[in-house]
N, C-alpha and C positions, 0 to 999 in steps of 0.2 A: 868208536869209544875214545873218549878222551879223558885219559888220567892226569889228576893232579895233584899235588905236594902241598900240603900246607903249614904251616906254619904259627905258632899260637907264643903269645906271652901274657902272662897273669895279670891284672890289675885289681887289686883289693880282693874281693872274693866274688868278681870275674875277671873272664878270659878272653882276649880279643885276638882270633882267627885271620890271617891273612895269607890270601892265597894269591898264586904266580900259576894261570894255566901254559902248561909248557908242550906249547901247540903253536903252531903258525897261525893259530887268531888271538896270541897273547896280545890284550892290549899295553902296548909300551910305555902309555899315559896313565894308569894305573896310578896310586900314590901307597904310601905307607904313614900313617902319621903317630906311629910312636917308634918304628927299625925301620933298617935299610936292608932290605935282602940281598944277599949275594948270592946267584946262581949256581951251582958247581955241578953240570951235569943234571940230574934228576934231584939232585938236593938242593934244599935250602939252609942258608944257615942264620942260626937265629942267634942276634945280636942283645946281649944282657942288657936289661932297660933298667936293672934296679938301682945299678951307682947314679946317683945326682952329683948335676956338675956343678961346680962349689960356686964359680958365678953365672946364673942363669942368665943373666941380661946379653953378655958375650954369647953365653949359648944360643941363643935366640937367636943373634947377630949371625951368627956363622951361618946355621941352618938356612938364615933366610938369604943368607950369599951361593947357597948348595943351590936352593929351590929357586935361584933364578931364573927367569925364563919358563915357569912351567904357568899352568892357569891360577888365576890369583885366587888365595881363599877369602870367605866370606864368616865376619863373626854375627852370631846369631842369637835371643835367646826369648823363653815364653814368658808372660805373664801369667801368672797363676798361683791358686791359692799353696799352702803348705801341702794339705792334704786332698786330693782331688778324688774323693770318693764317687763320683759316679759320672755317667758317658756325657762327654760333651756333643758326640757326634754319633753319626749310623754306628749298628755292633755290624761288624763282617765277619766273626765267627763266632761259637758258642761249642762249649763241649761240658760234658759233666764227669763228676769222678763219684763214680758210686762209694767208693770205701768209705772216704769223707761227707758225704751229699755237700761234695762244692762244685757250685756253675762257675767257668772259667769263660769269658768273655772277653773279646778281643775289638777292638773300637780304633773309627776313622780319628781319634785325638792323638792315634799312637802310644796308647797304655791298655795295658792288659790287665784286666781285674777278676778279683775272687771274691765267689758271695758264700755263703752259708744257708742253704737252703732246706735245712733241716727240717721236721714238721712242720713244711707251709710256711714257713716263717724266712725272711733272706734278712741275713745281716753280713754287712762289708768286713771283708777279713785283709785284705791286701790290694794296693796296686804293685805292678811289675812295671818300672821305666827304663826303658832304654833305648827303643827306637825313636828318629827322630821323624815319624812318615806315617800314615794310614799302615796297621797292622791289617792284613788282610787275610789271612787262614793263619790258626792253631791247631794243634793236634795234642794231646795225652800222651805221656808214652811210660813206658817201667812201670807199670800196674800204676799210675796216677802220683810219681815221683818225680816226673818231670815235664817239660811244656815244651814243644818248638813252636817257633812263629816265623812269618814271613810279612817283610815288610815293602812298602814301598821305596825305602831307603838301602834298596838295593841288599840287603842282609838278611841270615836266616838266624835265629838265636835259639841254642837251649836255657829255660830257665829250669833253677828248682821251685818246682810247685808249691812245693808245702813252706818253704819260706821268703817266696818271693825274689829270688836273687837272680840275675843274671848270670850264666857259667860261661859260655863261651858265645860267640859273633864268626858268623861264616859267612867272607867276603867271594865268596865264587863267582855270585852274579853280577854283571854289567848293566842288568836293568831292573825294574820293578819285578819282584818277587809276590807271582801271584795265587801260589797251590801250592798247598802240601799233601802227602798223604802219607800213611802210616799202615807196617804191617805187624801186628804185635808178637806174632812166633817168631818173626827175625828181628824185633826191633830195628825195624829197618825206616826211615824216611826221605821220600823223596820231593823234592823241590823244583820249580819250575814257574815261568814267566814270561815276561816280555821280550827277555835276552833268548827263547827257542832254547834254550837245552832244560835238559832233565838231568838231576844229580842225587845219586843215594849217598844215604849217611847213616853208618853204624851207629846208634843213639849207648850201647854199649863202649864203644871207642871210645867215643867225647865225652864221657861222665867219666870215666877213666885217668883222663887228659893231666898230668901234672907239670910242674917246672921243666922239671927235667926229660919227662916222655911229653910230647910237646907238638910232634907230627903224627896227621894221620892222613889217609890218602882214599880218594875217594874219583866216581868214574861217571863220566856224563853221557848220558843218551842223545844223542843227535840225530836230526832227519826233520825236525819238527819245520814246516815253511814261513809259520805264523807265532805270533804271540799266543802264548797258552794262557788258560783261564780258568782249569779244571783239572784234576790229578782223582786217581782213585785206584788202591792196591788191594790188592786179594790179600786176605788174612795171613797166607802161606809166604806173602811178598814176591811169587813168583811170577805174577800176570799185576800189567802196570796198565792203565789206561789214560790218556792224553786227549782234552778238548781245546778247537783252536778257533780264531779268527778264521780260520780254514774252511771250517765247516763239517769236520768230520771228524770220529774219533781214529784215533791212534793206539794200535791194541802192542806192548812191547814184552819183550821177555827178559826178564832181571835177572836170569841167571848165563846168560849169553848175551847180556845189552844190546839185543837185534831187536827189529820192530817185526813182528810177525803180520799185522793186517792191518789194514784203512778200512772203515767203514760209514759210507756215504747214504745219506739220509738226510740229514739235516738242511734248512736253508739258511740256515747265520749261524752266529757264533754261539759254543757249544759251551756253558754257563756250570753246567752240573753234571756230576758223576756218582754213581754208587756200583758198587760192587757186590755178589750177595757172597755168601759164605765159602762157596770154594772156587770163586772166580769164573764161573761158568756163563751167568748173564750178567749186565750191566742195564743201568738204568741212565738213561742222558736226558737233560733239561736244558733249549735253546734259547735265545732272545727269537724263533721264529714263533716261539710259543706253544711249544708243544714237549708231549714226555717221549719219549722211545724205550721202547723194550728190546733189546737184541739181546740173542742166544751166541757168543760167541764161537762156538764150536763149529756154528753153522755158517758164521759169518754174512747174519743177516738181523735183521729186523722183524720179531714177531709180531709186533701191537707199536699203534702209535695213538696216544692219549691227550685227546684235544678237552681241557679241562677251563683254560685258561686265554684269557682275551690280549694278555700282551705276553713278551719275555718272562720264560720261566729259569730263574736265577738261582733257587735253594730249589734241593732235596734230602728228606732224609729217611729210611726203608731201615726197617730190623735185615739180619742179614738171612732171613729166610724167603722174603720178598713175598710175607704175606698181605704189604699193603704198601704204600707209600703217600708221603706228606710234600706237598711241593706249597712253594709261594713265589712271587717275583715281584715286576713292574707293577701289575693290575691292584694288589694288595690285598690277593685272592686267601688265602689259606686254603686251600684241597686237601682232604682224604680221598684215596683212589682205592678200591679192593681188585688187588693184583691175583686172588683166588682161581677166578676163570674168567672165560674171556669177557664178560659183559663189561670187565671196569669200569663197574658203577662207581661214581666220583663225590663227594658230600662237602658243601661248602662250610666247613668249620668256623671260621670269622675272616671278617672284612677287619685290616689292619687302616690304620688310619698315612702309612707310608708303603712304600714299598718296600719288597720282604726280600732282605739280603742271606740271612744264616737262619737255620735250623737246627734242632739236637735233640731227639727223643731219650724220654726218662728209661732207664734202664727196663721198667716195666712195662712199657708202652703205652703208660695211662695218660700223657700230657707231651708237648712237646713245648718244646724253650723257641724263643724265634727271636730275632732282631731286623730293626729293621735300618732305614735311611733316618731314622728318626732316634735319638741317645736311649730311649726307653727298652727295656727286657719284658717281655711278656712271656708268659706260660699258659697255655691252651688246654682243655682236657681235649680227648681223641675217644673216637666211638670204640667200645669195647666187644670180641669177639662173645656172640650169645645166638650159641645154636649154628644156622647159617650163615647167619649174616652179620653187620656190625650196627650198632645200637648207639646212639650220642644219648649219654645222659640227660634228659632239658632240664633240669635242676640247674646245670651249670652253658647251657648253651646260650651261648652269646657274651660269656663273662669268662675273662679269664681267672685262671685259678690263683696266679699270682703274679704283682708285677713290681719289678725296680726300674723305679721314675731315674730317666735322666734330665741333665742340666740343656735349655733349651742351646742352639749353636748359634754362636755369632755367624751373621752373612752380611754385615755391610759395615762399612768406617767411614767416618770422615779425619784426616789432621788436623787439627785448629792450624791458625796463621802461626800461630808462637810456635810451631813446629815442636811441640813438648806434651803437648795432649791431644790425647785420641776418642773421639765420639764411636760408639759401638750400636748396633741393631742386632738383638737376638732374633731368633724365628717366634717370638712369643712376644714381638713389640715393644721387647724391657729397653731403654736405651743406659749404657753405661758411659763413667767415664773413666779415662784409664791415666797415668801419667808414665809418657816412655821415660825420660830421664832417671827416674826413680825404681822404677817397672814394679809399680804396684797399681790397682785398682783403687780410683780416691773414689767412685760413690757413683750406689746403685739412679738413677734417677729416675725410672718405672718408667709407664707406659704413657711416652710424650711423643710429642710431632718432633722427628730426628728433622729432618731438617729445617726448623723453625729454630731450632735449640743451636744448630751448626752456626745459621745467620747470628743467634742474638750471644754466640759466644766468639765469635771471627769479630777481628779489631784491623784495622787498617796500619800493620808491619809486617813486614819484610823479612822473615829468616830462612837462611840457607837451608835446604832439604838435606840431614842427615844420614835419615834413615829410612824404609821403604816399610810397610804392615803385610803380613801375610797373615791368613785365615783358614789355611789349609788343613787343621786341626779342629777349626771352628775355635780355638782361643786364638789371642792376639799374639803376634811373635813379630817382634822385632830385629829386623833385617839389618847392621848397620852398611854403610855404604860401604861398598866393594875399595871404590878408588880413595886413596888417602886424603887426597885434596877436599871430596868430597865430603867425606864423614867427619873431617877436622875445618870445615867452612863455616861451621856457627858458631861466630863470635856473642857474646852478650853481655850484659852487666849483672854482677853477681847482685847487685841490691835491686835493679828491679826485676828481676826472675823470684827476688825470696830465700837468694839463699844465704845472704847475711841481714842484719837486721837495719834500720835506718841510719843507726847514729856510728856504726861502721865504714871506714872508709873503704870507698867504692872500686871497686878493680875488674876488669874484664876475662872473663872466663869460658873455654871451650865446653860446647857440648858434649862431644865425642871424646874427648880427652878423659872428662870427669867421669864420663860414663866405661872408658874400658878401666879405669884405674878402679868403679867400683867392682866390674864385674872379676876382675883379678888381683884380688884384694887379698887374698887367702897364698895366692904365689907370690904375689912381691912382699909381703911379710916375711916369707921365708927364703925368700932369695937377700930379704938386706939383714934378717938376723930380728927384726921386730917382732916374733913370733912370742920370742924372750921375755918379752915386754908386755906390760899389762895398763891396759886403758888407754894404747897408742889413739885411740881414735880413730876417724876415718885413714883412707891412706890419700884419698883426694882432698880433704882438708873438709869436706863438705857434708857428703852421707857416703852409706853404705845402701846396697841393694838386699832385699831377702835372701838369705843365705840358701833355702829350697828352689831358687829360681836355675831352670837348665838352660845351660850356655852348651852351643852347637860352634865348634868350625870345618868348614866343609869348603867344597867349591859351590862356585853362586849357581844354585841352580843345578847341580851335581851330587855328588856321588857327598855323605857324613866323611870326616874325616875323624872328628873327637868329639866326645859327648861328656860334659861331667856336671855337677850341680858346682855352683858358687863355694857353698863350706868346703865340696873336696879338693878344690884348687891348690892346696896348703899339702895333699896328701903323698907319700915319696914316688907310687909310680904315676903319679897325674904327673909330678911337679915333670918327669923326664919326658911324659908323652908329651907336655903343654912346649915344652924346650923346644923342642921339634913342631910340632904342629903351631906353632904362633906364630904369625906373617911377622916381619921383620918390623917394619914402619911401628904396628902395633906394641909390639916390646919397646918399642921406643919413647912409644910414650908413657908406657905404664912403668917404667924408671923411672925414679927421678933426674938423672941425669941424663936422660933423652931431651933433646930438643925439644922446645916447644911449639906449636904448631904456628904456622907463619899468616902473619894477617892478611885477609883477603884487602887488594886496593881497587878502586875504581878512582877511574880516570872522569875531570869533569870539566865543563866549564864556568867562570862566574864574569856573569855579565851584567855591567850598571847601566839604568836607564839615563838620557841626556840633562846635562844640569844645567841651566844658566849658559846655554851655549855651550858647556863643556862636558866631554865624554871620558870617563876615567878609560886605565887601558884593559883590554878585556885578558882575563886572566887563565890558564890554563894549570891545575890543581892536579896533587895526583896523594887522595886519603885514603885512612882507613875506610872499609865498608860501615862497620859501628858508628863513626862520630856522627854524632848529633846538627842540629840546623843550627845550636846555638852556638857551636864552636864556628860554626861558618859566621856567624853574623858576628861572631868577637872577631873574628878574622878581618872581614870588611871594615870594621871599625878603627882596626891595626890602620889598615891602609889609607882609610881616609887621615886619621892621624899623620899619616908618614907625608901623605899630600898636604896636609895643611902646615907642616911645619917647615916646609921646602916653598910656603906660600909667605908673603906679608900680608896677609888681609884676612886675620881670625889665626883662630883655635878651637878645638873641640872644644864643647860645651854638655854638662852634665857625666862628667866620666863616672861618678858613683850611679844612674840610672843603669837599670839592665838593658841587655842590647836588646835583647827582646823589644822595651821599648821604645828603642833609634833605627833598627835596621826592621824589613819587612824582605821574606825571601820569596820568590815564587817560580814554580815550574808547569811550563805550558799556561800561564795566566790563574794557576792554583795556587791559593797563598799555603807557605809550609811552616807548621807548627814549629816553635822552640827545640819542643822531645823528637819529633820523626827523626829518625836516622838516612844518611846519605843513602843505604841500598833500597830500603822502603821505596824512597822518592827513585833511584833507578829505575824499579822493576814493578811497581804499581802508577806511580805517572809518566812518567815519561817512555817507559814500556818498548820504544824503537830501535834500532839499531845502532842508529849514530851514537855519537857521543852525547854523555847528560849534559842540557846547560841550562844552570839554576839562574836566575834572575833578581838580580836584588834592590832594592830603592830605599833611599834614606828619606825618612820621617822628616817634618816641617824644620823641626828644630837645630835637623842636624844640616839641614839645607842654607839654612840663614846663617849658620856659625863659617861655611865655605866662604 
């Protein structure tokens, strides 16, 4: 058993949980992104996060002088509408609250939603945001008062149910957080995943939790060999049961944190668990595809329930275990009657995905299901009549009721302008999206994506940014890790759009404009703009949706802050963001940060032979942005400078544009006016060496030598 001390500080009206295992498998690498723990023995001491430091841009500074040397973080954030009422992706868990008849639904987009299911009728009551990962199990808890969840974001959260909020964030686990279970006489929950341990959590402690009471301490099962996938607790919380990569379950006792038996049966990994009413048998469901019945007492396997053609992933059984509901891979729906031994099995429906969560109606009459697919479906179930159990055909084959979800992005393209994103839903819709803005400019239905990619790709050259992930199934925008990187896209603010024609033209960062809008709400209040009304953008240019969630975390790692855009202005954001914001980044979202340094390439400019004479070839070192036609005013310079060093001519026609005196080409390509030098790098010339452009002077300019 391993106890640990946590640690919690308030933000807005949640609480974020950070915990130090004080074990010799503390990881040392660990981070804190709003305190710095100080160890003292078995305590922790928690450092007041409410005073703001009067100037934050220093504060930034310093932190990011502390946090030298550790793994760099990464700033992140989604595209999406204000209100995101319904699943973008699979539900992974499903629970109901009879007091209210609301379904609580738990979805791979990492939001948690509540519907109203009242008379057959579901209407949207709330999302819950705050993970930033596939939420993968929910549980009820305090008679339908409150919600834990488990995410892949390495955290387990309590929310308040009935109004949606966030209370506290428990950072225990070092890896994906796969199983919850719950015993409601001891409001007790336990947690468990990829990281192998099992952790209870007094759900009375943590509602509890205030400023000043603050720690609570809790104690981890260990033994587990494998990644867990499956958790299931006796109503009494005294008998815990554990499914693994392993292949076997794991039977522990919670009131001793000892594991009392292994129970081998299985041939893969153990997907599903139930419990019945006083812990006595269990029910397990495998990806080998099959159900198991075992008697623990006996420490065996009474019945094994071959119902099913692939991996059986969901179960769900009243706790008298007069019947049970399984679905998986196959996109079977099973009723089994667990009465006597015959379990006879009834195929309820064929789902059109595979079947991840289950949740029968309090009455038995329907059960809720979700699947790989955004949609909620409700089933009716065969009703006990007489002996046996009887399917309505009134209703067979239809379900009783369903909330459609939104189909899931699975494929992107970047355009070249590195600023817009081509999307494929699983429904053929293609969208398009703009990252610099991060909004969605326009649905464009059901086209050929890559016919659409071709005929919106233009032949220019821009620095890669930022990277797309889809792992919510919406678009999230990655910006680049390395500074160099994310601050590489130079452009011209007039022909991107962002000033109008008859303004004068100036060159602008990508990545600049874009953290200044996404921290738009902190540097207001860091220079006192807050005061001020109709300041305007703070990058001169736009603002982003104030609903849009900005993540910093490490790349590929563990969240470290989550807030929306409007609350970046708010007192305990402004201390956490102080801390958690990479150094380089706060520098540019000052004003008086540096500005990002222009990317040069190095070239050569080489003239064809004239008249028996060969100019001298010249070795250039410009911005990435200039244009072909500063090159050819260039060359123009030069001949000038040769011919007045000559007695025999002058330039001739100096009001013609060079355009029509100079002609440039690379690799025997003639290069447009507009192409920019990196274009012509990195789409012709494409080699290793050095670029060398090639220039030649028009008739006119030849006769004037």
């Amino acid at each position: 058993m391993v106890v640990n001390c946590i640690s919690v500080n308030f933000i807005q009206n949640s609480i974020s949980i950070r915990v130090n295992l004080l074990s010799n498998s503390c990881d040392t690498d660990s981070y804190d992104h709003a305190i710095k723990d100080t160890l003292t023995h078995l305590s922790i001491k928690l450092l007041n996060v409410f005073p703001v430091a009067q100037n934050l841009s220093l504060n930034a500074k310093k932190m990011g002088e502390e946090r030298a040397g550790k793994r760099k973080t990464q700033v992140s954030f989604t595209i999406r509408a204000e209100k995101e009422c319904r699943h973008h992706s699979g539900v992974a868990s499903i629970v109901y609250d009879p007091a209210l008849d609301r379904v609580h639904s738990a979805g791979r987009d990492g939001v948690i939603r509540t519907w109203s299911v009242a008379k057959g009728q579901f209407r949207f009551v709330h999302a819950m945001e705050h993970h930033t990962d596939w939420v993968n199990d929910i549980v009820l808890t305090c008679g339908g008062k409150n919600i834990m969840s488990g995410s892949n974001d390495c955290t387990v959260k309590l929310w308040n149910a009935q109004k949606g909020f966030c209370m506290s964030t428990l950072r225990t686990h070092k890896d994906y957080v796969r199983a919850l279970a719950y015993s409601r006489e001891k409001e007790t929950v336990a947690s468990a995943g990829f990281d192998r341990a099992i952790y209870l959590w007094d759900v009375n402690t943590l509602t509890a939790l205030t400023a000043t009471k603050n720690t609570v301490t809790t104690a981890a099962l260990t033994g587990s060999k494998n990644s867990i996938y499956s958790l299931a607790m006796s109503p009494d919380g005294n008998t815990l049961v554990s499914g693994s990569t392993e292949k076997v379950l794991r039977v522990w006792d919670t009131r001793r944190y000892t594991k009392t038996m292994k129970l081998k049966g299985h041939m893969d990994n153990v997907k599903a668990l139930v419990l019945n009413w006083d812990g006595s048998q269990c029910l397990s469901g495998s990806s080998d595809g099959t159900i198991k019945l075992w008697v623990l007492g006996q420490q065996q396997c009474i019945s094994t329930i071959r119902c099913h053609s692939q991996g059986v992933w969901a179960l769900a059984a009243p706790e008298n275990f007069q019947f049970v509901v399984s679905g998986g891979k196959d996109c079977r729906l099973q009723f089994t009657d667990l009465r006597n031994a015959n379990y006879n099995s009834t195929l309820i429906a064929m789902e059109t995905h595979p079947i991840l969560s289950l949740c029968l109606s309090p009455d038995n009459a329907m059960v809720w299901v979700g699947t790989t697919d955004s949609t909620i479906r409700a089933w009716p179930l065969p009703q006990l009549h007489g002996d046996g159990y009887i399917s309505d055909e009134v209703y067979a084959g239809q379900p009783l009721m369903e909330i459609e979800g939104v189909p899931a992005i699975k494929q992107y393209a970047v355009l070249s302008n590195k600023r817009n994103i081509l999307t494929k839903d699983t429904k053929g819709n293609v969208q398009l999206y703009d990252a610099l803005l991060a909004i969605k400019v326009e649905d464009l239905g059901q086209i050929d994506f890559e016919e659409e990619v071709k005929r919106r790709s233009v032949p220019i050259y821009v620095p890669s940014w930022f990277s797309v992930g889809l792992h919510t199934a919406m678009v999230s925008i990655h910006l680049a890790q390395d500074e160099n990187d994310c601050l590489g896209a130079w452009v011209s603010a007039k022909e991107v759009g962002l000033i109008s024609e008859d303004e004068p033209d100036q060159k602008v960062n990508y990545g600049r404009l874009l953290l200044q809008a996404l921290f738009e709400e902190w540097k207001r209040l860091s220079t006192g703009e807050q005061q001020i009304e109709n300041t305007g953008p703070c990058n001169g240019f736009f603002s982003i949706p104030l609903h849009t969630p900005v993540v910093i975390g490490e790349q590929g790692g563990k969240t470290m802050y989550r807030f929306l855009v409007r609350d970046a202005g708010g007192e305990a954001e402004r201390s956490c963001l102080a801390e958690a914001i990479p150094q380089w980044v706060a520098e540019q979202i000052m004003d008086d940060g540096q500005p990002p340094k222009f990317v040069k390439i190095l070239f050569f400019l080489t003239p064809h032979t004239m008249n028996g004479k060969s100019l001298k070839r010249e070795r250039l070192f410009a911005n990435d942005f200039i244009s072909m036609r500063k090159v050819m005013e260039h060359v123009l310079e030069k001949v000038e400078e040769e011919n007045q060093q000559s007695t025999t001519g002058s330039v001739s026609g100096a009001d013609i544009p060079a355009e029509e005196r100079v002609r440039l080409f690379c690799l025997e390509t003639p290069l447009s006016p507009e192409m920019d030098l990196r274009t012509v790098r990195h789409l012709l010339w494409k080699g290793p060496g050095d670029l060398v452009i090639t220039y030649s002077l028009l008739k006119s300019e030849r006769l004037s030598l």
